[in-house]
C-alpha positions as CSV (number, residue, x, y, z in Angstrom):
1,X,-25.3,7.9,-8.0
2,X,-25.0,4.5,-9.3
3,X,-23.6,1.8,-8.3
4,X,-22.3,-1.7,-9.4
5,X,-24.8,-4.7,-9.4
6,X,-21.9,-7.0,-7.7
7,X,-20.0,-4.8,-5.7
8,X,-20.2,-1.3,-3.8
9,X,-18.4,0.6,-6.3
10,X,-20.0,3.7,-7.6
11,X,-20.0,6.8,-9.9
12,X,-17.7,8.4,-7.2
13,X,-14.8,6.8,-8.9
14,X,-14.6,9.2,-12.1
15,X,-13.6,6.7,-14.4
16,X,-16.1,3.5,-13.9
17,X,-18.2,1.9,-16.1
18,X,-21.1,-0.1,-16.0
19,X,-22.2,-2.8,-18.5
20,X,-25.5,-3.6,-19.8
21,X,-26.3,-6.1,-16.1
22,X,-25.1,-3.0,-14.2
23,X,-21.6,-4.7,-13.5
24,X,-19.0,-2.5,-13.3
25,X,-15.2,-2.3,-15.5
26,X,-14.0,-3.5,-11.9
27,X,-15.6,-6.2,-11.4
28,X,-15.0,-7.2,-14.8
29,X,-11.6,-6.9,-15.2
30,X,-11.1,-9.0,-12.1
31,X,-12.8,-11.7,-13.9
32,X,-10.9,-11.4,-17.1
33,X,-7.8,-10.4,-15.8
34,X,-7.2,-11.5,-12.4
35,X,-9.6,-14.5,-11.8
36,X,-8.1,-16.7,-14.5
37,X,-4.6,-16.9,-13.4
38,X,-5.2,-16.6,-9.2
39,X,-6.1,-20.1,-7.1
40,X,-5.0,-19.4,-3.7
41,X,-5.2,-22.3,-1.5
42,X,-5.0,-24.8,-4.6
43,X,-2.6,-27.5,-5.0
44,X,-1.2,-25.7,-7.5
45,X,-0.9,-22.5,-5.9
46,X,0.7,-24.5,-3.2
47,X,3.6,-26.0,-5.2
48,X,4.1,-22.4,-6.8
49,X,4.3,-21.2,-3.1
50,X,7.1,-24.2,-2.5
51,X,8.9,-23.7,-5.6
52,X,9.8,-20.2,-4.8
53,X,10.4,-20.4,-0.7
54,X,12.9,-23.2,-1.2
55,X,14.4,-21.1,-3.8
56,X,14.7,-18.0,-1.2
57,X,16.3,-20.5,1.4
58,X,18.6,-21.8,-0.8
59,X,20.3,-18.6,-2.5
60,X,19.6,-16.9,1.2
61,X,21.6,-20.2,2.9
62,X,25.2,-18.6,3.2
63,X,23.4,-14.8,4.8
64,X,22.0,-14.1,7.8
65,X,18.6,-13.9,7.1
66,X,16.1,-15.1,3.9
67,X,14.0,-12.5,3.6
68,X,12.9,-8.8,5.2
69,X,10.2,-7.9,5.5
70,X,8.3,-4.2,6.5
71,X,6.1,-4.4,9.8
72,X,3.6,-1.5,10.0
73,X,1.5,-3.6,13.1
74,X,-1.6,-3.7,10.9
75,X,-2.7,-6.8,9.3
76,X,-1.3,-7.8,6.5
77,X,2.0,-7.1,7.0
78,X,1.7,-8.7,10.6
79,X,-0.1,-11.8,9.2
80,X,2.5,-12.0,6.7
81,X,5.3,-12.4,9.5
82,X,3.3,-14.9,11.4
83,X,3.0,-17.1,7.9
84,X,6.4,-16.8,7.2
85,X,8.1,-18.1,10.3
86,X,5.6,-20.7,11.7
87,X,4.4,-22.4,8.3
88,X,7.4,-22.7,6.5
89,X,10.3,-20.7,8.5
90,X,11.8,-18.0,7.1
91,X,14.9,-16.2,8.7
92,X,13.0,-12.7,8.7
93,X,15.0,-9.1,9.4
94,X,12.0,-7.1,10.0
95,X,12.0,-2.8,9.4
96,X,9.7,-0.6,10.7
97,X,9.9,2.6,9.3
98,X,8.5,5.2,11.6
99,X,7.6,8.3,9.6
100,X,6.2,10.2,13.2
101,X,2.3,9.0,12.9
102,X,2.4,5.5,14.9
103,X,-0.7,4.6,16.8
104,X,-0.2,3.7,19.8
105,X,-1.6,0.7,19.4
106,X,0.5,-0.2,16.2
107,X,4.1,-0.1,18.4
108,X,2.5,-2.6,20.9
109,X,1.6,-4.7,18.1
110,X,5.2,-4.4,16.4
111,X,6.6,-5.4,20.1
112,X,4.1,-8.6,20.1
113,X,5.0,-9.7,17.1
114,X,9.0,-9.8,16.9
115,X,9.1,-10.8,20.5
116,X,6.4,-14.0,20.0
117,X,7.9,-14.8,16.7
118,X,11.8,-14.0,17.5
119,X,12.2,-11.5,14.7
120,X,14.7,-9.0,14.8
121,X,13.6,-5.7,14.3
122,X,15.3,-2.6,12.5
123,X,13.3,0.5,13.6
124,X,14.3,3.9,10.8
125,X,13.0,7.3,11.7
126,X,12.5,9.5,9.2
127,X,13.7,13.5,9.9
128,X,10.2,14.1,11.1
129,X,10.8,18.2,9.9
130,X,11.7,16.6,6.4
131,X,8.5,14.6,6.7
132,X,6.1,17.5,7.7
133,X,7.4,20.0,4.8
134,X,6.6,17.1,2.5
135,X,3.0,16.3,3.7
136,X,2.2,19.9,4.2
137,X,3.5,20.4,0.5
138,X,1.4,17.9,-0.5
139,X,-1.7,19.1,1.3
140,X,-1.3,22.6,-0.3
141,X,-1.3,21.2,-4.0
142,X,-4.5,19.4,-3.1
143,X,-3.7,15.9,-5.1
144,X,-6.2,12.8,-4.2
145,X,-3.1,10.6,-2.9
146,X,-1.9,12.3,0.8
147,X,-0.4,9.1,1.7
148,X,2.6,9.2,-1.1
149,X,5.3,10.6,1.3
150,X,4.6,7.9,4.3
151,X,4.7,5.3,1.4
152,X,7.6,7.0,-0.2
153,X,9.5,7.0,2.9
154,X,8.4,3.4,3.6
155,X,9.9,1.7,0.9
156,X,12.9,3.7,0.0
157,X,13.8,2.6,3.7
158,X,13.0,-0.6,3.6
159,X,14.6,-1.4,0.1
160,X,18.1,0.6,1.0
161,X,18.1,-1.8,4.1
162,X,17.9,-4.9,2.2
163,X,20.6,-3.8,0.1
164,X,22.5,-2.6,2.7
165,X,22.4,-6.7,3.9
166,X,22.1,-8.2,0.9
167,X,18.7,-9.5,1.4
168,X,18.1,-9.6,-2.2
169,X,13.6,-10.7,-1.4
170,X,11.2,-8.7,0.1
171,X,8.7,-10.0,1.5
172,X,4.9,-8.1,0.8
173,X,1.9,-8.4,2.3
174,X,0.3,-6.8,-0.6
175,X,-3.0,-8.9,-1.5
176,X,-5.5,-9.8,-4.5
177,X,-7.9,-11.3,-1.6
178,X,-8.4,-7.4,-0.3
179,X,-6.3,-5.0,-2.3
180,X,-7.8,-6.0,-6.1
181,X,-9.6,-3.2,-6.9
182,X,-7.8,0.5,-6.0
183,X,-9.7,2.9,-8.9
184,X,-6.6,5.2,-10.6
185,X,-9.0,8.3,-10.4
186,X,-8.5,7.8,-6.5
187,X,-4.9,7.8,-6.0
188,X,-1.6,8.1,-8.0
189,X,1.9,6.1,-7.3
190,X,3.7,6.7,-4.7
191,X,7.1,5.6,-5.7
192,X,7.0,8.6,-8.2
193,X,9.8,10.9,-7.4
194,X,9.1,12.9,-9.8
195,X,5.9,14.5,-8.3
196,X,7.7,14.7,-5.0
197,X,9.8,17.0,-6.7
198,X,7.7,18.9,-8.9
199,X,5.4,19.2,-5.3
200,X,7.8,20.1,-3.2
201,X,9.4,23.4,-5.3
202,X,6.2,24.6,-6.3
203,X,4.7,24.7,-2.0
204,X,7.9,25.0,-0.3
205,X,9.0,22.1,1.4
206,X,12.3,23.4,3.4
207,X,13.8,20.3,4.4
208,X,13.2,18.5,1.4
209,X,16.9,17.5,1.3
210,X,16.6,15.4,3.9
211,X,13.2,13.5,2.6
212,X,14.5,9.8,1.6
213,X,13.5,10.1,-1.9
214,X,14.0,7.0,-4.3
215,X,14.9,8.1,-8.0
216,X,13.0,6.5,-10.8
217,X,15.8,4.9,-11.8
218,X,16.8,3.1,-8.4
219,X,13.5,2.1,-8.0
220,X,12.6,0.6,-11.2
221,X,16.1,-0.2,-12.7
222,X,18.6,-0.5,-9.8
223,X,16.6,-2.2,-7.0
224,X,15.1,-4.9,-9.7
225,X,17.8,-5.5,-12.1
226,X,21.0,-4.3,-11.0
227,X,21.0,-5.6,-7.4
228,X,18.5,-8.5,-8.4
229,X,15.9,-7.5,-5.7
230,X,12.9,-9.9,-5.9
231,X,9.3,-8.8,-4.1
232,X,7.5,-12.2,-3.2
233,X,3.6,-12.0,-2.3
234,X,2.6,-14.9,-0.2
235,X,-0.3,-14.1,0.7
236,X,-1.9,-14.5,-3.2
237,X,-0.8,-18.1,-2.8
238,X,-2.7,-19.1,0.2
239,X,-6.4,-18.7,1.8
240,X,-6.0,-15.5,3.0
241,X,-9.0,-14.0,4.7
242,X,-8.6,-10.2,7.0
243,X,-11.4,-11.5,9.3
244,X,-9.6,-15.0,10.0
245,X,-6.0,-13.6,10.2
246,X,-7.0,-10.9,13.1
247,X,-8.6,-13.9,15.1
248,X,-5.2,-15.8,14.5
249,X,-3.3,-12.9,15.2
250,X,-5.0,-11.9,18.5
251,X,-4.8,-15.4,19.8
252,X,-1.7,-16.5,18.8
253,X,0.3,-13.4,19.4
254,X,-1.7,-11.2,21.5
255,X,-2.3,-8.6,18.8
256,X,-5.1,-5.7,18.3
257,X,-6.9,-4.5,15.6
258,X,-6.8,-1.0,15.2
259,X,-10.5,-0.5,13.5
260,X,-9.5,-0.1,10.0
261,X,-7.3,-0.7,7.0
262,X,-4.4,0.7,6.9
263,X,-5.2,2.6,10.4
264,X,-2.4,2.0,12.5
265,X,-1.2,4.6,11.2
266,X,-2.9,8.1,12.5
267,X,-2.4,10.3,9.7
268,X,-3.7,7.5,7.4
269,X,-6.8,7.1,9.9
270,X,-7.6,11.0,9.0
271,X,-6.4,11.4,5.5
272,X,-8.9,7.5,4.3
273,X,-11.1,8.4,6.8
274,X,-12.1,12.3,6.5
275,X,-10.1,14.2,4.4
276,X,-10.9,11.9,1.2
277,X,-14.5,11.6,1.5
278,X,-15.2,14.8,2.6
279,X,-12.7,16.6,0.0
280,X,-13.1,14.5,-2.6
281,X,-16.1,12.4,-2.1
282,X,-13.4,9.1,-2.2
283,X,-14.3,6.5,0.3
284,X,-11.6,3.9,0.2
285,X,-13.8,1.2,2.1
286,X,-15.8,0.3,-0.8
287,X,-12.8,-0.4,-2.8
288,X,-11.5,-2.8,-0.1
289,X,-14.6,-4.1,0.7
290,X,-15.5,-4.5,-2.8
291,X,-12.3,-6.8,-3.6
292,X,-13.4,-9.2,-0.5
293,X,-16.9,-9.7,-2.4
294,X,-14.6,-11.0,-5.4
295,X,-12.7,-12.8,-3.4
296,X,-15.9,-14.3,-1.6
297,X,-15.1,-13.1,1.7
298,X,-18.1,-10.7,2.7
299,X,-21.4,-10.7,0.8
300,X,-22.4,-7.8,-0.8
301,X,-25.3,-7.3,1.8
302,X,-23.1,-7.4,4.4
303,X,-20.6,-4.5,2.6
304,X,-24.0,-2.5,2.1
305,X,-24.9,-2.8,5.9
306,X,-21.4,-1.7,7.0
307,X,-21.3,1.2,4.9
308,X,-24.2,2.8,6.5
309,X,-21.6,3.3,9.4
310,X,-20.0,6.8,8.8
311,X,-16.0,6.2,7.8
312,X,-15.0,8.3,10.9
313,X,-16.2,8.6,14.4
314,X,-17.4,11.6,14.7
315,X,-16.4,11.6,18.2
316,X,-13.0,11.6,18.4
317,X,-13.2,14.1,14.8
318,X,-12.0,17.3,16.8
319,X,-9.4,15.8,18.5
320,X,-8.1,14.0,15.6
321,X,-8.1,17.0,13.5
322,X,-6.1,18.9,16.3
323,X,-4.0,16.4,16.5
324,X,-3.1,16.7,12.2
325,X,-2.9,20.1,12.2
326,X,-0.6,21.0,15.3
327,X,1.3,18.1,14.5
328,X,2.1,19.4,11.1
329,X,2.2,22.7,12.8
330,X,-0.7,24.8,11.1
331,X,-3.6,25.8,12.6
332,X,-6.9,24.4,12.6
333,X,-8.2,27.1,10.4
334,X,-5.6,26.8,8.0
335,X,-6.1,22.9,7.4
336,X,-10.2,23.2,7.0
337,X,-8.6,26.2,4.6
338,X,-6.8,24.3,2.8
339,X,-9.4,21.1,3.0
340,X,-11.5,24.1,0.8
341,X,-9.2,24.8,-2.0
342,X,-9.8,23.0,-5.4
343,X,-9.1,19.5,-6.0
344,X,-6.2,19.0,-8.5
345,X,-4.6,15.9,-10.4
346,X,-1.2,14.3,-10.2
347,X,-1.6,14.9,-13.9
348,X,-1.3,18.8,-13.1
349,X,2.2,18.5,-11.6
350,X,5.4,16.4,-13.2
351,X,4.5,12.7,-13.1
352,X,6.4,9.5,-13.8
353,X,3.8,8.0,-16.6
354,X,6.1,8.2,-19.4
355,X,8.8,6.7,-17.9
356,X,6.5,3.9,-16.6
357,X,5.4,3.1,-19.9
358,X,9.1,3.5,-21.8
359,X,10.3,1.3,-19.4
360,X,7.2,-1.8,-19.6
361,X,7.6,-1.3,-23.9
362,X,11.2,-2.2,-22.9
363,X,10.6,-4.7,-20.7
364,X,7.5,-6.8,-22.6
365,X,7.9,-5.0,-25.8
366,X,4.4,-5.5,-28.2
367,X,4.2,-7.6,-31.1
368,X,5.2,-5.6,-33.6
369,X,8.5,-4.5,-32.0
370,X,9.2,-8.4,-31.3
371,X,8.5,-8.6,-35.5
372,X,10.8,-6.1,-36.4
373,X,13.5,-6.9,-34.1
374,X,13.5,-10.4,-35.4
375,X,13.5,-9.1,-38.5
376,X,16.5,-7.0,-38.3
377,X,18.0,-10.0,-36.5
């Protein structure tokens, strides 16, 4: 196996390359690409930051809140909240969408938040037999990315909720700092509704009806354009570190980290932490760990050391998988069954790439289109 000179990334990711120092086509698109246009913490970044939070406050003045905001209880999104109402206070309406795979841990962090920072809080459950059909559906057709009905569900709440208060920004705790590299190969978006579909009538999903599916259209036209629905990133504007914000977090609010990313969530926990590596060889730590050694968080000896730790305790395994499968209402045999069946690709079912790429010629059309519409002009 090889693996990048700079980060951890390795041959497991189908599609990387390495250049003639051993860097890989992450690493180096961060520099050309990402690198060149992103100075958090900068004076600069800072009146960027300004700019676009007294712009939210001022078309948000006449409503009863500025912003809203989605509140899992893990870090980003809870750092996020903290940011927003003691540094440069926001009128939040948070929404936590509870798709029937809380931790524990993650509703006591929820509580700790909105009650320490005076948020109100919006809690939508999703038809949790609606849910299963779609994740067991998923599971049969083997694709890489488990996690797209949780995430579906997530925003298509979250987004309908603004709207519904005519919140018209978002605010997303998405981040270059730990988020920058996420290898295609490994996942597939999960905003397209179109795989839901094509997934869901080709295993079964009963209750599909009642899954909160957003069309391609509402998503990418209606949400955006139509209703003028803006998603700000703060967190690309300032310093933001993962280690620093759970020591903020914990003493400031009281909150707990939950021992991985994205693992307040328990079906997350499994499908990141077993299910990938072991079905597919995909282990998503060395793709967030390798975008905080571009953003100079961790050193890469330090990544190297903590991968050595296995991605799941293998103590609390058995449980865990009991847990999956008899919440999803298969049995145990079954799941490792289907854990066994061949691996398949979102290209294998009916995707959303062609929209995705009418729609950004549209939106940016190239040169040559600009030419001959000036032309005709």
């Amino acid at each position: 196996m090889k693996i990048c000179t700079r980060c951890v990334m390795d041959s497991t990711d189908p599609e990387i390359t390495f250049d003639v120092n051993g860097i890989c086509n992450h690493c180096l698109s961060f520099e050309a690409n990402v690198r060149p246009y992103w100075y958090p913490g900068t004076q600069k970044a800072a009146h960027e930051l300004d700019n676009i939070i007294r712009g939210i406050k001022r078309e948000q003045k006449d409503q009863e809140y500025d912003a809203i905001i989605g509140l899992s209880g893990g870090v980003d999104s809870s750092y996020l909240a903290y940011w927003a109402v003691k540094h440069v206070g926001l009128r939040l309406l948070a929404v936590h969408v509870d798709a029937g795979w809380n931790s524990e841990l993650a509703v006591q962090n929820i509580e700790k938040i909105v009650k320490n920072l005076g948020i109100e809080l919006y809690t939508h459950v999703v038809d949790w037999e609606a849910m299963r059909d779609v994740q067991l559906a998923f599971f049969k057709a083997g694709v890489a990315n488990q996690d797209t009905p949780q995430d579906h569900a997530f925003f298509s709440a979250l987004y309908n909720f603004a709207v519904k208060n005519k919140i018209r920004y978002v605010l997303n705790g998405s981040n270059i700092a730990t988020e920058s590299i996420l290898p295609r190969a490994w996942g597939h978006d999960a905003m397209d509704a179109d795989q839901i579909k094509d997934i869901c009538r080709k295993f079964g999903a009963k209750s599909f009806k009642k899954f909160p599916l957003v069309s391609f259209f509402k998503y990418y036209i209606y949400f955006p354009y139509i209703k003028g629905m803006k998603v700000v990133r703060p967190l690309n504007y300032i310093n933001y570190e993962k280690n620093k914000a759970i020591a903020i977090l914990e003493k400031e609010l009281g909150w707990k980290y939950y021992g991985g990313k994205h693992y307040e969530s328990r079906f997350t926990k499994f499908f990141q932490g077993y299910w990938l590596p072991q079905k597919y060889g995909y282990d998503k730590r060395k793709a967030h760990l390798s975008s905080m050694i571009l953003s100079g968080e961790i050193t890469r000896e330090e990544v190297l050391r903590e991968l050595e730790n296995s991605a799941y305790d293998r103590s609390a395994l058995k449980g865990d998988l009991e847990f999956v499968a008899k919440k999803l209402e298969i049995g145990v045999d079954k799941f490792v069954e289907l854990m066994q069946q061949p691996n398949t690709s979102y290209k294998q079912f009916k995707n959303n790439a062609a929209k995705k790429k009418i729609c950004l010629l549209v939106s940016r059309p190239p040169t040559i289109i600009n030419a001959i519409i000036k032309k005709s002009g």
